[in-house]
Every structure is written in structure tokens, then in C-alpha cells.
C-alpha positions as a printed Julia matrix, in Angstrom:
468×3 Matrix{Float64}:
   4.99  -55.29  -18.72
   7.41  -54.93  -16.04
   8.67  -51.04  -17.42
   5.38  -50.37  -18.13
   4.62  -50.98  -14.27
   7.39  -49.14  -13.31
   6.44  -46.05  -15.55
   3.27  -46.14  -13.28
   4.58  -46.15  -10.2
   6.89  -43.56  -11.59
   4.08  -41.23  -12.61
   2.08  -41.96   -9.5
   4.68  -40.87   -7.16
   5.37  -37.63   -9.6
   1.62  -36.42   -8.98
   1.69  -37.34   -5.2
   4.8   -35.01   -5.03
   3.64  -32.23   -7.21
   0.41  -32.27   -4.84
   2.27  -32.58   -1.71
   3.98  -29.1    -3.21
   0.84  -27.79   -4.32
  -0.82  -28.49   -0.74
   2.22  -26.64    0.58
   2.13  -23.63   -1.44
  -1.53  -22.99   -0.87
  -1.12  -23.12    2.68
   1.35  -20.43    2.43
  -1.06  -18.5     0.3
  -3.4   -19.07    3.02
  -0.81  -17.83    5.93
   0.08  -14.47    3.77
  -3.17  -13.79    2.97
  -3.9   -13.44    6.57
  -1.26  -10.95    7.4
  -2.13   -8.89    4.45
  -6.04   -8.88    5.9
  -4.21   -6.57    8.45
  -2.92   -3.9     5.89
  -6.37   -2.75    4.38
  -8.54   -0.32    5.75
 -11.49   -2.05    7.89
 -13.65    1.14    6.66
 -13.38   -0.24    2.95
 -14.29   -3.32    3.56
 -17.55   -2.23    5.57
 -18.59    0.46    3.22
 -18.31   -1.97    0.39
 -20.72   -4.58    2.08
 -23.21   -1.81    3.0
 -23.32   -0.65   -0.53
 -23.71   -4.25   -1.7
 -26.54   -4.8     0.9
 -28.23   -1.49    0.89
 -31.34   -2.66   -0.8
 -31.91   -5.51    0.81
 -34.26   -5.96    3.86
 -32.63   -8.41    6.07
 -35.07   -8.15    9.16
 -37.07  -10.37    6.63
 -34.82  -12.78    7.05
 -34.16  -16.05    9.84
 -30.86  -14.89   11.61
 -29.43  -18.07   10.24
 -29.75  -17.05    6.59
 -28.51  -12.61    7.73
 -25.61  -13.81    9.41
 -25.01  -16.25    6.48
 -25.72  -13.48    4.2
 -23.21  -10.99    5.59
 -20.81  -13.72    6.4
 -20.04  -14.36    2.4
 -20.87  -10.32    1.37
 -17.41   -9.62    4.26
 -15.28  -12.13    2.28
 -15.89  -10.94   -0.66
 -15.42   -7.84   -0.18
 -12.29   -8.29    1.72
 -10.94  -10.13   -0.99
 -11.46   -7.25   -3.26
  -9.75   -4.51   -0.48
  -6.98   -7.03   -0.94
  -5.95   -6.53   -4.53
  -7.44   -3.06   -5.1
  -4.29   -0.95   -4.96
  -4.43    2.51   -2.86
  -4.03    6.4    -4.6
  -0.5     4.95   -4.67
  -0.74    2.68   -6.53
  -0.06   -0.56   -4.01
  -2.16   -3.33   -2.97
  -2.45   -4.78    0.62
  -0.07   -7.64   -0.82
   2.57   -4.83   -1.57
   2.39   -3.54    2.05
   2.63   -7.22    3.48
   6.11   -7.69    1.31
   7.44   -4.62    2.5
   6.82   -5.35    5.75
   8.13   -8.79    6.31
  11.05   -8.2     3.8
  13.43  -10.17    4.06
  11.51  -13.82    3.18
  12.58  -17.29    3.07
  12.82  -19.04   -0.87
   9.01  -20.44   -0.27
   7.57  -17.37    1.06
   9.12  -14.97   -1.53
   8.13  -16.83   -4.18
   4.35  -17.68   -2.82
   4.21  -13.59   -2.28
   5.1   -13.05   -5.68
   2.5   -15.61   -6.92
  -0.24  -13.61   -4.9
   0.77  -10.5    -6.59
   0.18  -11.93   -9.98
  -3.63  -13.12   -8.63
  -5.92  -11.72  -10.98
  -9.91  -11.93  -11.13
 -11.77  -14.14  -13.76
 -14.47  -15.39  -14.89
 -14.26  -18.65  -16.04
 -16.14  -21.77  -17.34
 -15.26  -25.38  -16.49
 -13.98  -27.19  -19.82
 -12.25  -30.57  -18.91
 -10.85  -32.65  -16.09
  -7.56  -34.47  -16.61
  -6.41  -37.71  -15.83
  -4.68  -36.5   -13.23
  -7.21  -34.65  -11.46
  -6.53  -31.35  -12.59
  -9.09  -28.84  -14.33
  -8.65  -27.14  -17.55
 -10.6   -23.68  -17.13
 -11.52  -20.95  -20.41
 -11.53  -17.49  -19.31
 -14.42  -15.92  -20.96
 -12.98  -12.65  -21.78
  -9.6   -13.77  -22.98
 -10.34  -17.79  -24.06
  -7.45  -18.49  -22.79
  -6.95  -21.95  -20.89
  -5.94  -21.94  -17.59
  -5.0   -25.32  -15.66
  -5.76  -25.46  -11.48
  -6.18  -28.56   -9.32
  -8.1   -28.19   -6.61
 -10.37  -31.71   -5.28
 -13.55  -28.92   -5.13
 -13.64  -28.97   -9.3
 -14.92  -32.63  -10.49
 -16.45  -33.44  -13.66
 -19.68  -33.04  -12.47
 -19.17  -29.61  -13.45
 -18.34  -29.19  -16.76
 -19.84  -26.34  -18.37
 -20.3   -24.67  -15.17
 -19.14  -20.71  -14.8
 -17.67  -19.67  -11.69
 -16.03  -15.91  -10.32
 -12.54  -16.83   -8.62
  -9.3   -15.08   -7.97
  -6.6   -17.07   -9.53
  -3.28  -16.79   -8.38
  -0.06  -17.53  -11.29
   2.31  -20.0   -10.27
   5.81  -20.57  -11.73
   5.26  -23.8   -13.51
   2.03  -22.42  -15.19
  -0.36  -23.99  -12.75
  -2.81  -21.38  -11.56
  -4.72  -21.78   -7.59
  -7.41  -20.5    -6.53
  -7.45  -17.96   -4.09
 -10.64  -16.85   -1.49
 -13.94  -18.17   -2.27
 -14.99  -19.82   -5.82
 -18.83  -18.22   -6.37
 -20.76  -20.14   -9.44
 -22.38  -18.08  -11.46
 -25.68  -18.49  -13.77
 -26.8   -16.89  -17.05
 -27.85  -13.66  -15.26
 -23.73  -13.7   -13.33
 -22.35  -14.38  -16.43
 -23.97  -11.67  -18.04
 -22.98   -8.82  -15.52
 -19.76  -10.22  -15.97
 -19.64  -10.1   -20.14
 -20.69   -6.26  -19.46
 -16.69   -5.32  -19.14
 -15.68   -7.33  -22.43
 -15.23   -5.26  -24.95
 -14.51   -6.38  -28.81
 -10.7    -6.05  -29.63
 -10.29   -5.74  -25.87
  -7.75   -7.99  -24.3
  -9.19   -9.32  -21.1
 -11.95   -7.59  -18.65
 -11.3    -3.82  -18.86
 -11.79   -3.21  -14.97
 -10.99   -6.48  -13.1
 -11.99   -5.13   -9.94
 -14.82   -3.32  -10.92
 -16.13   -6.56  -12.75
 -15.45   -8.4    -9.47
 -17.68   -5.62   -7.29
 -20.46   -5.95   -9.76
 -20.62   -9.5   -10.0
 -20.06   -9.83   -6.36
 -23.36   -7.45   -5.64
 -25.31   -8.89   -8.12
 -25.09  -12.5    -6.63
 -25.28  -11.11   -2.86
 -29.06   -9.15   -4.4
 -30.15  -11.96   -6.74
 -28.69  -14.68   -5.53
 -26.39  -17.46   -7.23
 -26.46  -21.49   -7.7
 -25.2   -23.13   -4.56
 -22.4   -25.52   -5.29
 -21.23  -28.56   -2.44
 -17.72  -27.73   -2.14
 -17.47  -24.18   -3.74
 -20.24  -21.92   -1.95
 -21.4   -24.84    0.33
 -20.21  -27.01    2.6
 -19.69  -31.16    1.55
 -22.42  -33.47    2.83
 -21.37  -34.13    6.33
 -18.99  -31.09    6.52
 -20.75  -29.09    9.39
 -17.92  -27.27   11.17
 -16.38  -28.33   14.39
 -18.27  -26.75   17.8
 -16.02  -28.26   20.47
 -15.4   -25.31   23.31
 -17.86  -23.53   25.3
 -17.92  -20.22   23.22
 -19.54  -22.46   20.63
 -22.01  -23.49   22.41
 -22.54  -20.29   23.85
 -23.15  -19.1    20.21
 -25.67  -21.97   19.24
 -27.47  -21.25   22.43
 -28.18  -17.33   21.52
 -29.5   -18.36   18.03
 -31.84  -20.67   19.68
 -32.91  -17.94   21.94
 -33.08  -15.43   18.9
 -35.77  -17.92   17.4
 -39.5   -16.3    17.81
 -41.54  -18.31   20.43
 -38.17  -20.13   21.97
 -38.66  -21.08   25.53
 -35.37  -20.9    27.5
 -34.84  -23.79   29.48
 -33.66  -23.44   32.98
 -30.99  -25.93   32.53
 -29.37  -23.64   29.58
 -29.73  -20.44   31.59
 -27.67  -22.65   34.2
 -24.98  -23.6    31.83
 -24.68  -19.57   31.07
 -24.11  -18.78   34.41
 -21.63  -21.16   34.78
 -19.71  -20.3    31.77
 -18.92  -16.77   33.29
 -15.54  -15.46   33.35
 -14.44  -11.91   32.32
 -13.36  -13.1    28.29
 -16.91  -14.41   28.46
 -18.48  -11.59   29.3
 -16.72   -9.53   26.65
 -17.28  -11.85   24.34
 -21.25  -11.65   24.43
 -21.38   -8.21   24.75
 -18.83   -7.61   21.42
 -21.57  -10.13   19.67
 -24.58   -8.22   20.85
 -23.09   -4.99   19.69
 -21.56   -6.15   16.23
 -25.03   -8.28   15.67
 -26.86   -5.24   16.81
 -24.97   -2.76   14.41
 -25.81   -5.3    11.0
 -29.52   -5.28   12.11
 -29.46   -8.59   13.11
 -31.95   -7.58   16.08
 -33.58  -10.52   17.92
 -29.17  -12.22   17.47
 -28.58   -9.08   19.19
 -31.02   -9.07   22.15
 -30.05  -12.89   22.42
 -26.32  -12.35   23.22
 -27.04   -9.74   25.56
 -29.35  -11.69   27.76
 -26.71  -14.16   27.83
 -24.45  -11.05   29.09
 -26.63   -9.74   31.16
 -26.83  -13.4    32.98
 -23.51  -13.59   33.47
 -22.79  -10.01   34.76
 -25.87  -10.83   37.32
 -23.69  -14.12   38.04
 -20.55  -12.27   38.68
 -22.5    -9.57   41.09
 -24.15  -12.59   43.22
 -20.49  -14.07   43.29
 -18.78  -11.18   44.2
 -22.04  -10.36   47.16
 -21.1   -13.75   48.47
 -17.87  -12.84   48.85
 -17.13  -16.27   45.78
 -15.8   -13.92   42.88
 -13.12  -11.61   42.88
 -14.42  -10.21   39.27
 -15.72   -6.67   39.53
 -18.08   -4.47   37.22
 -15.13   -2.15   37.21
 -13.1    -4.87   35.68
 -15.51   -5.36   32.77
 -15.58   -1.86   32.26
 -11.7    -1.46   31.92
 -12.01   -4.32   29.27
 -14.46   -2.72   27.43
 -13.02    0.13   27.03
  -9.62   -0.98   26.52
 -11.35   -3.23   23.6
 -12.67   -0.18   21.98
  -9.36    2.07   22.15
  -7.23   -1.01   20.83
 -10.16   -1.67   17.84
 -11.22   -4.89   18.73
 -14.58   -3.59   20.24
 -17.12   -1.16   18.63
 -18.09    1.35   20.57
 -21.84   -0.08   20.81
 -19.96   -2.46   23.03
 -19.99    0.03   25.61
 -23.47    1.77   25.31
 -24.89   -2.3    25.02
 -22.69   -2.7    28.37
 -24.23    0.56   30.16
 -27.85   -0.38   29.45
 -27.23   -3.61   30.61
 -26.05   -2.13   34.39
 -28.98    0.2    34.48
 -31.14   -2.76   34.34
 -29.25   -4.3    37.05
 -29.39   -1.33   38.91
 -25.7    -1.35   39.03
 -24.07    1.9    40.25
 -21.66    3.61   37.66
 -18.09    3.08   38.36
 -15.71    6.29   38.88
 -13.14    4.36   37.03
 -11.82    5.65   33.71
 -13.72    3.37   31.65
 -16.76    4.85   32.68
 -16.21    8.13   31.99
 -18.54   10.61   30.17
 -18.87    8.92   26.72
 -17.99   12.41   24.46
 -14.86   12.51   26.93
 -13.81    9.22   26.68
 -14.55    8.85   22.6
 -12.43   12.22   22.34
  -9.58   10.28   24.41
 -10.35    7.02   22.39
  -9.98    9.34   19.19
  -6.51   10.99   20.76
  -4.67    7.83   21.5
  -5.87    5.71   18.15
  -4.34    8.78   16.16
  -0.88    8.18   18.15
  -0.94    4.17   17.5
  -1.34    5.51   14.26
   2.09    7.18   13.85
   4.48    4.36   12.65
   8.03    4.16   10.61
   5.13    1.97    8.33
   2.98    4.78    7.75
   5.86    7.71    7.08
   6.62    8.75   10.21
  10.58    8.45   11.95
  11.26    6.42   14.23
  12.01    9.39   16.51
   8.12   10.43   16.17
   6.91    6.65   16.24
   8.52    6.3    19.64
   7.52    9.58   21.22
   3.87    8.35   19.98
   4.36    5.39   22.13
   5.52    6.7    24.9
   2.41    8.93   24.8
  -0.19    6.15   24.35
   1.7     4.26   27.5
   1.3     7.87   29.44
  -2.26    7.5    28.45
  -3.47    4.51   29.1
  -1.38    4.99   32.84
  -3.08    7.94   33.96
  -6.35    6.57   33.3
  -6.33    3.28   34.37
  -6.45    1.3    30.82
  -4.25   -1.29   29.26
  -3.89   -2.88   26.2
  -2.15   -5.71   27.16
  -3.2    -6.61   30.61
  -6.74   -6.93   29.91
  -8.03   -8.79   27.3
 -11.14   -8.01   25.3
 -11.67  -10.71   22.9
 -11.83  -14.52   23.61
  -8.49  -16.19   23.28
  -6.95  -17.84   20.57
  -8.68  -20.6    20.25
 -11.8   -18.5    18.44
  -8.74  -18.3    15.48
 -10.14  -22.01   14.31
 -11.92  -20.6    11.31
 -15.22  -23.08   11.15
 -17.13  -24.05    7.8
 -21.15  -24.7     8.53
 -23.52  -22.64    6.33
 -25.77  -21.96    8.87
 -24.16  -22.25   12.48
 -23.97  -19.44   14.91
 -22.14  -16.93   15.3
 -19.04  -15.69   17.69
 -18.13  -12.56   19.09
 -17.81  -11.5    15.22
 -21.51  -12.76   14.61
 -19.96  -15.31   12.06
 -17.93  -13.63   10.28
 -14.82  -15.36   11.18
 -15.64  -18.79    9.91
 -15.77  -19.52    6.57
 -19.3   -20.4     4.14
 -17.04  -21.98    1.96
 -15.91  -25.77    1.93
 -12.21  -26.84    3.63
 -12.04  -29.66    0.84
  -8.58  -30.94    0.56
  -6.11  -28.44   -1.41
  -8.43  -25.47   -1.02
  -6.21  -23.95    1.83
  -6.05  -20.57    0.33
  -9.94  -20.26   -0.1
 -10.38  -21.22    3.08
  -8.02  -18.78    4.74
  -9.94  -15.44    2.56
 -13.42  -16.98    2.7
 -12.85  -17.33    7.11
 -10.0   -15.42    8.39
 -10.15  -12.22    6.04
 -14.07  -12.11    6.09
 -14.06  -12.27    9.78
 -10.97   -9.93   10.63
 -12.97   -6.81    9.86
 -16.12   -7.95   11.81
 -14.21   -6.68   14.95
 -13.8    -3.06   13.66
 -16.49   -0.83   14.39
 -18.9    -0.56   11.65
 -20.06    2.98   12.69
């Protein structure tokens, strides 16, 4: 009885190790996932969602349900940018290991594991004693073993689309979001079996259909894998939250605003604030999201109303000119479309604020073509095939730039700082500066570290590019 005791104890604290190493590797997924976000082109990801979306109407829509909507369409997609390899013939995750060569023992052999991440379809067959799940791959019927506390015997039989990432020992993990599938999915999905065919014949072709068929028709909504646990509704702790809740309220038809909000605006202003409200107006505004839009730039307008009274009364050092600068500098540097600015202008008009002669104001066709000029230089890197002779002379040009007319990257910030990287999880909560696309629709159940890192950071990171 005694050995038989001990063999438990034994086995017990073999699984708690194996999942403290599991938990481990998955959060490294979930770290190099995020850097390789940064190596695909935010024009593929956007183009693919449009395409996806294009026959949908989404002004029929509540705002809750677009900016849902085009929250889960931007992680898929990104997902995809993320393993489709180039005219070259590399992926994103190719580019990431070349670029942080060399790697410690656990990150080498976690970026190796994410290079062997294919797409599948796959239906639920068992769950073992120990918690893990024994998945059939439709198109190969081969077996494939994960563990991840989302999968429970509750659904057995169910198909889902995932990205499933190899691991040494056999074990596979999911990687980015888990999307069930019914008949209809599964069917789209069967489309690239072919008899005598090992496997899907175009994995990421397979992936973009199935993903645009769900996004058009819609999918069965799973706690845990496409929606968030009972009682998992994000964390809204800092002011920018709020901030957010309060312009979905206002985007609601018939919504009074109450005076004591309007007061709480006012005396959330700062300069990243301001930003902030008008980047969300002008990426809601370019993903028809309308009355979300002309929410967060009341809020804006508020606050740059607020900062004008200050400044009258000789309270606020924070200047029109200063927004401007940040504004601009946002747009040169990426982070801000360049409906930022045009959302910004109409704003001062109706404020009857007097242009600025400062550089950030200047004619827009002159200050896109100098936008244009110095994104071209940051552009020329050792990364993308350039020496490091003409990848310093580029530098030196951008810094000659952005002196002579008054604009810096560095000193002014556009975005909010990094406490907006805390990628949230509710279904239906508002939006930040990236209208939502920075926090995840997916679940952050135990284990599911990876998912959660593709499904929020990688969905969101391209919601800061201009979409035009």
C-alpha cells in the first residue's frame, strides 16, 4: 500500500513538473510571437481583414459587436502573416531568429518549435487522466496530444481550427486563437483534402478560407476558446479604460452625457490623453465604426477645450502646438494614421483655434511628401540589405530631418504609455487608442499563454498602422 502511495506521489509531482515546463514554454511562445508581430508587413494584415470583411455591412451592427468583429478578423489574420513565408521563401518567425541570433537553450529551442507550427483542423477525441487531450487531424487522422485547461471533456466530438506548434517530446501547443468550427467550417475546411493526399494541400490557404467563412457566417461560441470564462471580464483599472467605456456609452443612440462624466474628461487631460482619443477616433473612424468615432473625438475635443481654458488662465503650460508636434511625430514614426491629423484639424476649426506655423502644421501634401521621405530612410537597415555605411547615413538624415523641422521621435510621445501593453480579455468591452484591437476575444485560461499573446498583442499591433 505504502509503494503504491509513493508511486502516486511520484506521478503527481511528474505532471506538476512537466506542466510547470509546459507553462514555461508557452510563455516563451507567447514572448516570441510578439517580436515576430513586428517583422510582417502591417499592409498584409489589413488587406487580408478587408477582404475577409468586404461583404459585410457593419454600420448594421452595435459598436460592441464591430469592434468585437474586427478585433478577432486582426488576429486571425495576423496569425496567418505570421507563418505565410515572403517571395523568399521565409516566414516572420525566420526574420525574428535571424535577428535575435544568438539565443539562450530555452529560447532556441521554443523558436524552433514555432517554426514547426502548422495549421489544422482537428476534432476532439479523448481526455486523459492526466488532463491532456488526444486530438485527430481530419486530413491526416493522425493523433496529436496537447494540454491546455481550455479542452475538457465537455467537448468531445467537437472540431476546432488551431495552429499547433511541435514540441520535442511529441507534445503539440496551441498557438493564437482556437476557433470551433460547425458542419458548414468543417466543410470549407475538407475542400483542400484530397484522396491519396497527405495532409491539407494549402495550409494557409485552408486557414484564410476557413477564417473568412466563420468571420461571414459565423461560428459556435465556445467559454474558454472564442469566449471568455464565466466571470472572466478583463481588468479596467487606469483611467484610459475608463476613458474607453465612457466613449462607447456615448456612441450608444439616445445616450445622455452626464455632466459629471464630461467633468471626469476634462480632468483626465494631459497631452498622452489627448493623443490617445484622437488615434481612437481616427482608427475607429477608418473601420467605419462611425458613432465610436464621433464619441472619442468629443472626448478630444473636451480636453483640447480644457487645455486652451488652462493655458488662458495662465494654469497649463500645454500648447496646441504641442499636440500638433505629437501628432505628427505619431504619424512619421507609424504609430498614428494620418486621419489622426485631419480628425485633429477639424477639431481646432471648431474651436476656432488659429493654425500653428509650427512644422506639424504644415500644408498636408507637403508634410505627407516629408512623412513619405523620412519613413523611406528609417527604412534603410543592415536588416533589410542595406550596409551599415548606408543605414547610418539614413540616420543621420532622418535626425537632420526631424531637427530642421521641429519633430522628434523620441521626445514626444504619441501613444499612451506602457501600461496600454496589458492585453485585456472581455468580449465586448471598449476599445483603446487601437479601438480594441489590442486585447484579446479569446480566454487567458491557465496554460493558454501563447493564444493569448496572438489572439491580443499580434491582433492589436497592426491596429496602430494606418489602414489607408
Amino acid at each position: 500500500m505504502q509503494a503504491l502511495k509513493d508511486d502516486s506521489r511520484a506521478r503527481s509531482g511528474q505532471q506538476a513538473s512537466q506542466s510547470a515546463d509546459l507553462d514555461e514554454v508557452q510563455e516563451q511562445i507567447a514572448t516570441l510571437l510578439m517580436e515576430a508581430v513586428s517583422c510582417v508587413a502591417a499592409a498584409r494584415v489589413t488587406d487580408t481583414v478587408r477582404g475577409w470583411l468586404a461583404r459585410l455591412d457593419l454600420s448594421l451592427m452595435p459598436p460592441a459587436q464591430e469592434v468585437a468583429l474586427l478585433a478577432e478578423a486582426l488576429a486571425m489574420a495576423t496569425i496567418i502573416a505570421v507563418f505565410t513565408p515572403t517571395a523568399g521563401g521565409t516566414t516572420a518567425v525566420d526574420r525574428l531568429a535571424r535577428r535575435r541570433a544568438p539565443l539562450a537553450p530555452l529560447a532556441a529551442t521554443t523558436l524552433s518549435a514555432i517554426g514547426r507550427t502548422q495549421f489544422r483542423v482537428v476534432q476532439i477525441e479523448t481526455i486523459e487522466t492526466d488532463g491532456s487531450a488526444c486530438l485527430r487531424d481530419v486530413a491526416t487522422a493522425e493523433i496529436i496530444k496537447t494540454s491546455d485547461d481550455a479542452i475538457t471533456a465537455t467537448l468531445i466530438g467537437l472540431h476546432v481550427a488551431a495552429w499547433l506548434a511541435l514540441l520535442r517530446d511529441g507534445q503539440h501547443v496551441f498557438v493564437g486563437s482556437v476557433t470551433p468550427l460547425d458542419e458548414a467550417g468543417v466543410a470549407v475546411a475538407m475542400g483542400f483534402v484530397r484522396p491519396g493526399r497527405y495532409g491539407l494541400i494549402n495550409a494557409i490557404r485552408c486557414a484564410d478560407s476557413v477564417y473568412r467563412h466563420v468571420l461571414r457566417n459565423g461560428t459556435p461560441r465556445i467559454a474558454g476558446l472564442n469566449e471568455p470564462l464565466p466571470g472572466d471580464d478583463g481588468e479596467f483599472v487606469d483611467e484610459g479604460d475608463e476613458l474607453d467605456r465612457l466613449a462607447q456609452q456615448w456612441a450608444e443612440t439616445g445616450r445622455d452625457r452626464d455632466p459629471e462624466d464630461i467633468q471626469f474628461v476634462r480632468a483626465e487631460t494631459s497631452l498622452e490623453c489627448i493623443v490617445a482619443m484622437l488615434a481612437s477616433a481616427a482608427n475607429t473612424s477608418e473601420h467605419s465604426l462611425t458613432a465610436l468615432s464621433a464619441a472619442y473625438a468629443s472626448i478630444a475635443q473636451i480636453q483640447i477645450e480644457t487645455m486652451q481654458r488652462r493655458a488662458a488662465a495662465g494654469s497649463g503650460t500645454l500648447r496646441l502646438q504641442t499636440v500638433a508636434a505629437a501628432v505628427e511625430a505619431g504619424i512619421i514614426s507609424g504609430e498614428l494614421s494620418r486621419t489622426t491629423r485631419d480628425i485633429f484639424a477639424a477639431i481646432r476649426q471648431r474651436l476656432g483655434a488659429e493654425p500653428s506655423a509650427r512644422a506639424g502644421d504644415r500644408a498636408p501634401a507637403e508634410m505627407d511628401k516629408l512623412i513619405g521621405r523620412i519613413q523611406a530612410l528609417r527604412a534603410k537597415t543592415v536588416a533589410q540589405g542595406c550596409t551599415e555605411q548606408e543605414a547610418l547615413a539614413a540616420a543621420a538624415k532622418v535626425a537632420e530631418l526631424l531637427d530642421r523641422y521641429g519633430l522628434s521621435l523620441n521626445s514626444t510621445c504619441a501613444t499612451r504609455p506602457a501600461r496600454d501593453q496589458r492585453w485585456r480579455r472581455s468580449a465586448s468591452g471598449p476599445g483603446r487608442s487601437t479601438i480594441a484591437f489590442r486585447r484579446s476575444r479569446h480566454s487567458s485560461t491557465a496554460g493558454s499563454g501563447a493564444r493569448k499573446a496572438v489572439a491580443g498583442h499580434c491582433a492589436m499591433s497592426f491596429s496602430a498602422y494606418p489602414s489607408t
